[in-house]
C-alpha positions in Angstrom: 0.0 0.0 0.0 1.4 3.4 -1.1 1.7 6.0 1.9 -0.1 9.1 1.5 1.8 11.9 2.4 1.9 15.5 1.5 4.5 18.3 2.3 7.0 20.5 0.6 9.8 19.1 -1.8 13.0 19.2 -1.0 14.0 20.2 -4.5 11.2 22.7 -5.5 9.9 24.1 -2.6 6.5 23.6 -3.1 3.8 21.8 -1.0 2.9 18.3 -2.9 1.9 15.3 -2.7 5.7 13.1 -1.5 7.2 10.5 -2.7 9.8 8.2 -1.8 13.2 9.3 -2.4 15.9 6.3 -2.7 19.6 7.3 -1.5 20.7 6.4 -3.5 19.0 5.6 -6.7 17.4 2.1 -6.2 19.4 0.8 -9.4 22.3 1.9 -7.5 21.6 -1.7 -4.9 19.2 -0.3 -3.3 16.5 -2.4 -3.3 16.7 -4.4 0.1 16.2 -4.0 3.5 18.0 -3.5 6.6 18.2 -1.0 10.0 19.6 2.3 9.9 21.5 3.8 13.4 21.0 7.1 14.0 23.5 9.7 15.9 24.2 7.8 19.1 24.3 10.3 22.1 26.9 10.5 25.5 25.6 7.3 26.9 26.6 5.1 24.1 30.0 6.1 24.2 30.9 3.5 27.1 29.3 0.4 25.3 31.6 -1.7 23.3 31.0 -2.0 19.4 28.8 -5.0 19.4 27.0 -3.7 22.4 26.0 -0.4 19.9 25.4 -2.2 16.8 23.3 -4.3 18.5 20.9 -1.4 19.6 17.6 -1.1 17.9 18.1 0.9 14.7 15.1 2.5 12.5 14.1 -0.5 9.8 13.7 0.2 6.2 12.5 -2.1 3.6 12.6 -1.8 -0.8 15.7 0.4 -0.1 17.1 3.6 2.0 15.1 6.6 1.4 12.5 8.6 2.7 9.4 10.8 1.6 11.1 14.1 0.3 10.3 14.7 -3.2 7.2 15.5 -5.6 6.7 13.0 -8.4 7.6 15.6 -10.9 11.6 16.0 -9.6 11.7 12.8 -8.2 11.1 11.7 -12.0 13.0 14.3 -13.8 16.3 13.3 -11.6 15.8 9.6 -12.0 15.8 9.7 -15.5 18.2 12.8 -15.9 21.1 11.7 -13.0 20.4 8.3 -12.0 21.7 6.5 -14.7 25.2 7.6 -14.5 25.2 7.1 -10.6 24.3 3.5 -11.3 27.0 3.1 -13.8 29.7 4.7 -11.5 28.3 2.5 -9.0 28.8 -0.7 -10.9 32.4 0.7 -11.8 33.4 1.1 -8.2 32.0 -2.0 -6.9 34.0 -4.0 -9.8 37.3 -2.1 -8.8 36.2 -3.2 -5.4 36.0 -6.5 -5.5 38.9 -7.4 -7.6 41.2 -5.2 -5.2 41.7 -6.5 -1.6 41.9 -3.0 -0.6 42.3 -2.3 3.2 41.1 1.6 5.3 43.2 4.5 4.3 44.1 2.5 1.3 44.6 4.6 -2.0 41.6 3.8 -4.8 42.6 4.7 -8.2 40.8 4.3 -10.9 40.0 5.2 -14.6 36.3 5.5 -15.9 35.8 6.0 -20.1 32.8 7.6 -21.2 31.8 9.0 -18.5 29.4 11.8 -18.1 30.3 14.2 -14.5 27.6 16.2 -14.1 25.2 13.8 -14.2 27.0 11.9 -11.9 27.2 15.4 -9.6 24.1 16.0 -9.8 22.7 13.0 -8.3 25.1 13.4 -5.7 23.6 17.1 -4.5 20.1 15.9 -4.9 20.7 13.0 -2.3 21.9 15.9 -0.3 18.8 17.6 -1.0 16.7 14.7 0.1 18.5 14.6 3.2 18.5 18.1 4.2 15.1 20.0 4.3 15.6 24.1 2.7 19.2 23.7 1.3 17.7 23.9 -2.3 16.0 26.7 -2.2 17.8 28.2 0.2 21.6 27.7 -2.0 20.4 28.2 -5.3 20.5 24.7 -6.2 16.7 24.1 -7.4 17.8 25.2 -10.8 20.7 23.9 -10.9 18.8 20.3 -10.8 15.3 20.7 -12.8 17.8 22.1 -15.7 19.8 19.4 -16.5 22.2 21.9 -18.9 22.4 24.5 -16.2 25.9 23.8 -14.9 26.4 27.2 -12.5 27.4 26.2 -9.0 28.7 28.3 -6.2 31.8 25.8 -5.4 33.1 29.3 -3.5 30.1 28.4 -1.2 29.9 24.9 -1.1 32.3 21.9 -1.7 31.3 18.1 -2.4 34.2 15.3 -1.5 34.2 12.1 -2.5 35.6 8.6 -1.0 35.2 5.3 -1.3 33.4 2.9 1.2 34.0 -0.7 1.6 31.5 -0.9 5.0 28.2 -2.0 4.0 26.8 0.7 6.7 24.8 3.6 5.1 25.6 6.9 6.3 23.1 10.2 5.8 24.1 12.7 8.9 22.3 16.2 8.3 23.8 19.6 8.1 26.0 19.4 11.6 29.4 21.1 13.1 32.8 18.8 13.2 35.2 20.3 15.5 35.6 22.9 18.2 33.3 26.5 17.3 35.1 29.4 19.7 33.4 32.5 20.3 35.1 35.9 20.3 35.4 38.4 23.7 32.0 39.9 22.6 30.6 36.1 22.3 29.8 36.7 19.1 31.6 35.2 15.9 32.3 31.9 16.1 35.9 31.0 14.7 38.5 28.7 13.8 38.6 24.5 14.3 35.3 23.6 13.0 33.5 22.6 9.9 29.8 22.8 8.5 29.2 19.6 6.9 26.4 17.1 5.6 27.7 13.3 5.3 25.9 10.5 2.6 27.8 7.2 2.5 26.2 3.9 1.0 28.3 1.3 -0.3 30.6 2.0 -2.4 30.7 5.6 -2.1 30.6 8.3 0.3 30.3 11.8 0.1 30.5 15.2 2.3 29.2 18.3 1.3 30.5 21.3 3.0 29.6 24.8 3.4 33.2 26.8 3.0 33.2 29.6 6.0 35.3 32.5 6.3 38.1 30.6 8.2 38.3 27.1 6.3 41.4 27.0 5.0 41.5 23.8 1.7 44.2 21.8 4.0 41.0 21.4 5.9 38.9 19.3 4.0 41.9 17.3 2.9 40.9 14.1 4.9 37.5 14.3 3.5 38.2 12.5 0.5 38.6 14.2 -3.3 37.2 17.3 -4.0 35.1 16.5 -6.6 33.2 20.0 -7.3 34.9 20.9 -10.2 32.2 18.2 -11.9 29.4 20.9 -11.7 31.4 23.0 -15.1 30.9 19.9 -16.9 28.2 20.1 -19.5 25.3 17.7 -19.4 25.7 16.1 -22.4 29.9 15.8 -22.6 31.6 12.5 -21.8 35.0 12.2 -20.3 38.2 9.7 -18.9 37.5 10.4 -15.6 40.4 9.9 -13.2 39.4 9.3 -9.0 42.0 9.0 -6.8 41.0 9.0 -3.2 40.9 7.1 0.0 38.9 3.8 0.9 37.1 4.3 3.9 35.1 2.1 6.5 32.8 3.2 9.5 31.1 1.9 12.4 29.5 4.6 14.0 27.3 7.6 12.7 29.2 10.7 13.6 30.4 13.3 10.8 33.8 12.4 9.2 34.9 9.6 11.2 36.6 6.8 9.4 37.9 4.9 12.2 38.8 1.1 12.7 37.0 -1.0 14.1 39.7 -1.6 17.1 40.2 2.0 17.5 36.4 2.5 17.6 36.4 0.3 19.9 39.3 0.9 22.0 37.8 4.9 22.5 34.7 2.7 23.9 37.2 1.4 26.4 38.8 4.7 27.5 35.1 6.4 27.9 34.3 3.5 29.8 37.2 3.4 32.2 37.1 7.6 32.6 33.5 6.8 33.6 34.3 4.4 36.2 36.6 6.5 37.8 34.5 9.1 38.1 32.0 7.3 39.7 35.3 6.2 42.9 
């Protein structure tokens, strides 16, 4: 039975009837069903990794997605931008499994024939899906109903790319990473801290990020490659494309962490044992 549901598009703006919005595309393996874990708070922090992936996550079945989108642009970007995100998909999972590639490893790969702003454009309407107003509020509605339209503010906003070998999806909202310090007036926040959204679903992840007055690029170096240069492609131009950038895993859902399994779980430990002595 098809849900009913009716509230404003993420892409447009305006006030429709929803529908359901794979991230990614469901021709992008998609299609099944599993739990998704949501930000953990404090208290997690002092349970051991199997003790937090066994919590009760929200269940999803015929794919990760939610109701974001009209039928109109939920349409016009599966037929425009899903294709080529499929494709890529395919490509990386291939490169994937015939590589025995480790976290931190180097991925480095050539795609023929391949068309960048479609593939981009995909990519920012996930982040769309997942963050309510950033479309209208960033300029970026036109930017996906015209599929030629290839003006993008990369002075404003940068989108990184990595590749994932966990099998965890990742969609963290708009959030801060880092430390936000506030001037003698307690005013302007400054320094050690990034605005970020995070999408990861096997086998890629991606991080959009809104550039502030005091990001410098050695910043967002760890976030994987800087991919926005995709948006001055023109729709309908193929390309070698060339990725190089790191192979990532995760186990927990906070914003830009990449960590080992045994370091993830090894922080548990420390958490736990700071805990217990403050408790003597």
């Amino acid at each position: 039975m098809t849900k009913k549901i009716t509230g404003k598009c993420r892409i447009c703006g305006e006030t429709k009837k929803l529908t359901k919005e794979h991230v990614p595309p469901k021709s992008a393996f998609n299609k099944g069903k599993g739990s998704y874990h949501p930000l953990f708070d404090e208290s997690n922090m002092c349970m051991s990794l199997e003790e937090v992936q066994k919590t009760k996550g929200q269940f999803y079945q015929g794919g990760f997605g939610a109701y974001t989108l009209c039928a109109k642009c939920n349409n016009f970007t599966g037929a425009k931008y899903a294709p080529e995100y499929q494709r890529m998909a395919i490509g990386g999972i291939v490169t994937l499994l015939k590589n025995n590639f480790k976290s931190n490893d180097i991925f480095h790969v050539k795609i023929k024939k391949c068309y960048p702003l479609r593939f981009f454009k995909q990519i920012i309407s996930m982040f769309c899906s997942i963050n309510d107003g950033i479309a209208t509020t960033n300029n970026l509605t036109g930017f996906l109903l015209n599929e030629k339209c290839n003006y993008f503010d990369e002075n404003r906003i940068g989108i990184f790319m990595y590749v994932l070998k966990s099998q965890i999806a990742r969609a963290l909202p708009i959030m801060i990473k880092g430390t936000a310090t506030l001037d003698s007036n307690f005013t302007n926040p400054f320094e050690n801290f990034i605005v970020l959204s995070e999408f990861g679903h096997y086998p890629f992840g991606f991080v959009l990020v809104f550039k502030e007055k005091h990001n410098k690029p050695e910043d967002f170096l760890e976030l994987g490659a800087d991919i926005t240069w995709f948006a001055k492609c023109n729709y309908d131009t193929t390309c070698e494309l060339e990725i190089i950038t790191k192979v990532r895993e995760y186990h927990l859902q906070y914003p830009a962490d990449y960590r080992s399994k045994t370091a993830v779980e090894e922080s548990a430990r420390r958490n736990k044992k700071g805990g217990d002595n403050d408790e003597k």
